[in-house]
C-alpha positions in Angstrom: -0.6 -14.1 28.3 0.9 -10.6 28.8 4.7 -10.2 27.4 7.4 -7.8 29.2 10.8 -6.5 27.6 13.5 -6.4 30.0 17.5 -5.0 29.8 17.8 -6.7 33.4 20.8 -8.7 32.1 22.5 -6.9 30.7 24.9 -4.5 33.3 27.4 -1.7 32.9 30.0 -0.5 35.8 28.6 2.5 38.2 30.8 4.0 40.8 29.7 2.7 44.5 26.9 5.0 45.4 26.1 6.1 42.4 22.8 7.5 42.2 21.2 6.1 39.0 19.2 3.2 40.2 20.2 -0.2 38.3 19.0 -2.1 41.3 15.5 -1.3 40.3 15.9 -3.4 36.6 16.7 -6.2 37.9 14.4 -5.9 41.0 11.5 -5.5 38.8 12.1 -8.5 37.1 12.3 -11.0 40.4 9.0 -9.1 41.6 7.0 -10.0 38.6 8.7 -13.7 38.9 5.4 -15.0 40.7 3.2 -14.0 37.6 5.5 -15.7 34.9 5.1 -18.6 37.5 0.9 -17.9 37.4 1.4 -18.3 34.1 0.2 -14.3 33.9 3.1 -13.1 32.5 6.0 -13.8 30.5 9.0 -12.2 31.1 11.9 -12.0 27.9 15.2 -10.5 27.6 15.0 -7.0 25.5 16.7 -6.9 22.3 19.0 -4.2 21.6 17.7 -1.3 19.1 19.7 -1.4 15.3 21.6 1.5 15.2 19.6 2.6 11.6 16.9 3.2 13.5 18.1 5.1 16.2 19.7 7.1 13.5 16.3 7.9 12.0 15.6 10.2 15.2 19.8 10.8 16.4 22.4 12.6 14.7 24.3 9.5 13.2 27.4 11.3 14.5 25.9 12.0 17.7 25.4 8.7 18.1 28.9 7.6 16.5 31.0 10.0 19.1 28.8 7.9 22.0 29.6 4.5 20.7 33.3 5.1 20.6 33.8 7.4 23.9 34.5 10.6 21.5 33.1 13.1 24.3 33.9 15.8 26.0 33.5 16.0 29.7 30.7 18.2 29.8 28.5 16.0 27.2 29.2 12.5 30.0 28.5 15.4 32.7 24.9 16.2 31.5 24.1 12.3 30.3 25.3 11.7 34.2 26.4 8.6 34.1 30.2 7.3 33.8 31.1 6.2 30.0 31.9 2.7 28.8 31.2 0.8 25.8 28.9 -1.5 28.6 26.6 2.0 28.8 26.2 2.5 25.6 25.2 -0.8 24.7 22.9 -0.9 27.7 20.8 1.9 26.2 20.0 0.3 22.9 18.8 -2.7 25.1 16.3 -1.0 26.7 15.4 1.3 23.7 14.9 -2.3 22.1 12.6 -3.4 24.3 10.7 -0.5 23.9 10.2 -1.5 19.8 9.0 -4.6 20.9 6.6 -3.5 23.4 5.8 -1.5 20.3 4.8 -4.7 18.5 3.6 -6.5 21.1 1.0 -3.7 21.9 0.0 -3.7 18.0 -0.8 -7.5 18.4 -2.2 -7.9 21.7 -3.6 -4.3 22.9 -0.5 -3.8 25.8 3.6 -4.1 25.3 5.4 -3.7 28.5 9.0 -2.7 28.4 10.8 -2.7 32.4 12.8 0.1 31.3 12.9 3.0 28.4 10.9 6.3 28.9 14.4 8.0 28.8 12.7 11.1 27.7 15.8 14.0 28.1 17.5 12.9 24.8 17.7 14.9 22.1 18.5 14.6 18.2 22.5 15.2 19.4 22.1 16.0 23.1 21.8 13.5 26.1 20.8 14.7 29.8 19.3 13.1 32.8 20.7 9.5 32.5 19.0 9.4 28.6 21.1 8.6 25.3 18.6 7.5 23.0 15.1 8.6 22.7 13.3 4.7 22.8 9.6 6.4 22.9 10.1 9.0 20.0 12.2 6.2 17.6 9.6 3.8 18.2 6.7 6.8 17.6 8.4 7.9 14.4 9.0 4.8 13.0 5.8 3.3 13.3 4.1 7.3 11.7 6.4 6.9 9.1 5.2 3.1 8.1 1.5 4.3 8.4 0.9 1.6 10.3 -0.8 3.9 12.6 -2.1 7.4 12.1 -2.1 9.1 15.3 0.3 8.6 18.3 0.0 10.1 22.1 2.8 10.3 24.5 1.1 10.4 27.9 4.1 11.5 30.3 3.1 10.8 33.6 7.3 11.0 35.1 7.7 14.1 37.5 10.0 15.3 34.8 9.2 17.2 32.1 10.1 15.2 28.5 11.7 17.7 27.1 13.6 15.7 25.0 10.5 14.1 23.7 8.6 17.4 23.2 11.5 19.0 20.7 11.9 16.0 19.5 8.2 15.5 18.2 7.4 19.3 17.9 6.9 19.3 14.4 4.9 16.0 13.9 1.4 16.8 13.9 0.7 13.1 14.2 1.8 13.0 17.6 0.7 14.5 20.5 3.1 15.0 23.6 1.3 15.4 26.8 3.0 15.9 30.1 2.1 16.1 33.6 5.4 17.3 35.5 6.8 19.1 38.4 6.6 22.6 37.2 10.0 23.5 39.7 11.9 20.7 39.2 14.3 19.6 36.6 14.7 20.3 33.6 14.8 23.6 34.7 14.4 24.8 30.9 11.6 23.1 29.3 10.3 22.5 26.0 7.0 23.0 25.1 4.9 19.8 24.5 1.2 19.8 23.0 0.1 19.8 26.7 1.8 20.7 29.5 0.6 20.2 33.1 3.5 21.5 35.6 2.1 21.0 38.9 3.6 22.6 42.6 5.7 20.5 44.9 3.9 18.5 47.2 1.1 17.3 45.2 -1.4 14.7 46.9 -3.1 11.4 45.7 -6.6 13.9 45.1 -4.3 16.3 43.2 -2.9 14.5 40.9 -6.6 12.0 39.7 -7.8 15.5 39.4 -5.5 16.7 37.0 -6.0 13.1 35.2 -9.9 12.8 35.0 -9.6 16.8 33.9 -7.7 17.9 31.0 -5.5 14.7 30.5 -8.6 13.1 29.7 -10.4 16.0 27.8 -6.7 15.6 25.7 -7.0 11.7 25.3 -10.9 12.7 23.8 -10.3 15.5 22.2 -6.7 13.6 20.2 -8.3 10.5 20.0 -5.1 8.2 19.1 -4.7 5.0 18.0 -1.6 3.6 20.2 -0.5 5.6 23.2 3.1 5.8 24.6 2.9 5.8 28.4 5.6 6.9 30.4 5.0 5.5 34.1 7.3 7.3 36.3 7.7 6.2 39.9 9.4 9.3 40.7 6.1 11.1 41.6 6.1 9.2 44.8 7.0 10.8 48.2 10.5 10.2 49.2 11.6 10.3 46.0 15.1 11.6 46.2 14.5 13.6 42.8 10.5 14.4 42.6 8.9 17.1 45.0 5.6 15.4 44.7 3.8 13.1 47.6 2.0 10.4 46.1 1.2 7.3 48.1 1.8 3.6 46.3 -1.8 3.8 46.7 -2.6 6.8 44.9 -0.1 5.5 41.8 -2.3 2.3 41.8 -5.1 4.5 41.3 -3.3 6.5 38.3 -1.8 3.5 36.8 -5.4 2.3 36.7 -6.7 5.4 35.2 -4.2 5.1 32.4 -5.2 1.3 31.9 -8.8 1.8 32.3 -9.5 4.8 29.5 -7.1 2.3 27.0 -9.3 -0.4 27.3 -12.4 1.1 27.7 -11.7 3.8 24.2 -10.1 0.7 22.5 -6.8 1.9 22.3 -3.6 -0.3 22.6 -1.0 0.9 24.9 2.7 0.3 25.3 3.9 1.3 29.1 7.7 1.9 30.1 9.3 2.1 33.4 10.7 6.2 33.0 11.7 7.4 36.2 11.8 6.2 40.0 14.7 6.7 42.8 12.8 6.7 45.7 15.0 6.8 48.9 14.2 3.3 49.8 14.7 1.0 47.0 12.3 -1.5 47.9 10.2 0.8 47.3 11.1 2.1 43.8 10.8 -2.1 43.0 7.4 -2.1 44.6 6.2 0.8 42.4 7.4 -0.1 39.3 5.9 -3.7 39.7 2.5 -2.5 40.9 2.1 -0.9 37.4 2.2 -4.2 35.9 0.1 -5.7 38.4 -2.2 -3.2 38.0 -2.1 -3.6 34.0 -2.7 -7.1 34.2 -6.4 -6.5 36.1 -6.7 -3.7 33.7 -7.0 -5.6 30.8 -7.3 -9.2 31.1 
């Protein structure tokens, strides 16, 4: 049976209307309730990430200013979401549930987090709803243990990772590959082993082109032995922050991509939600759900 890490629980106060989605966390979770019941899946409560190890990655007093609200309005501005102690807390949940997909993918070939892939942190710097880096702690950690040799971050989110990519630019153990909207934000990226910035309005065709081209020529040519994937909803149409136009269809079909090279090269794979805000939220659930769905014919 397939494990999945989730922060669903655990809340933190938004202004009404606010545009991060937090419906989608806990959404997620009651989709994938008929699997746990199939006996398919089993669903646990994330654990939050110890603060040593985000400070392996983080400036400790980066991270010391966020726990106790030390900020300046510009810094809560860029992070774009409200402060609170509840916020804080929320983001080494879901960064926590990205170390045990870690494990989980080590044991059983796939760890599933519903959540992490907050990819615009840097070592003392957090934009675009992301505080701590869950995919880089997790990739450095595990480098630094030896307990694997080479890791690939395979960022499939309409936004570039820049966070990721300055993060890991200097590990030659890692490889950062992302396919993004080249026009959308961040509007000043860093440069990742593989970029792929695509034009707005990108189709179902498009984008498996793109994959089955030089994402897998990179997956051959890197060969790693765990892959980070980063399974971004946001490249959907109606998206209220992508420019892309993927159907539900077409994100089967990359999802399945993704799964399918894993299995078939051997290589064991942790997946996290990253972004999705489409204008209707059912579908942002739906998405995010399908990936596992898809997963679980994938591999089993």
């Amino acid at each position: 049976m397939r494990v999945a890490y989730s922060p669903a629980y655990y809340s933190f106060p938004l202004p009404e209307g606010h545009r991060f989605p937090l419906y989608k966390y806990a959404g997620v979770l009651e989709a994938l309730r008929p699997l746990e019941d199939a006996g398919q899946l089993e669903l646990r409560d994330a654990a939050a990430l110890p603060w040593e190890l985000a400070e392996q990655v983080h400036d400790p007093a980066y991270l010391r200013r966020w726990r106790f609200g030390d900020l300046e309005r510009s810094e809560v501005r860029e992070f774009g979401l409200p402060w609170s102690p509840q916020v804080v807390e929320r983001a080494r949940i879901a960064a926590g549930g990205t170390l045990q997909a870690s494990e989980e993918a080590l044991r059983s070939g796939w760890g599933i987090n519903l959540a992490g892939g907050t990819h615009h942190a840097f070592r003392a710097h957090a934009e675009g709803f992301s505080l701590i880096n869950d995919v880089v702690v997790c990739v450095q950690q595990l480098l630094d243990q030896g307990r694997v040799r080479r890791i690939l971050v395979l960022d499939l989110d309409v936004h570039q990772g820049n966070g990721t990519a300055k993060l890991l630019e200097d590990e030659p153990r890692a490889f950062t590959l992302s396919v993004h909207g080249e026009r959308n934000y961040p509007f000043r990226k860093m440069r990742s082993d593989l970029d792929l910035g695509l034009p707005d309005g990108v189709t179902d065709a498009e984008y498996l082109a793109v994959l089955r081209g030089p994402v897998a020529r990179a997956l051959e040519d890197f060969r790693p032995e765990l892959l980070f994937y980063l399974a971004g909803s946001d490249v959907l149409a109606g998206d209220r922050f992508g420019r892309f136009a993927l159907t539900l269809e077409g994100l089967a079909a990359r999802d399945a991509w993704v799964f399918g090279w894993c299995a078939a090269a051997g290589v064991p794979l942790v997946s996290t939600m990253a972004g999705g805000y489409n204008r209707d939220p059912q579908v942002t659930v739906r998405a995010h759900a399908q990936t596992v769905e898809v997963g679980l014919r994938s591999f089993d």
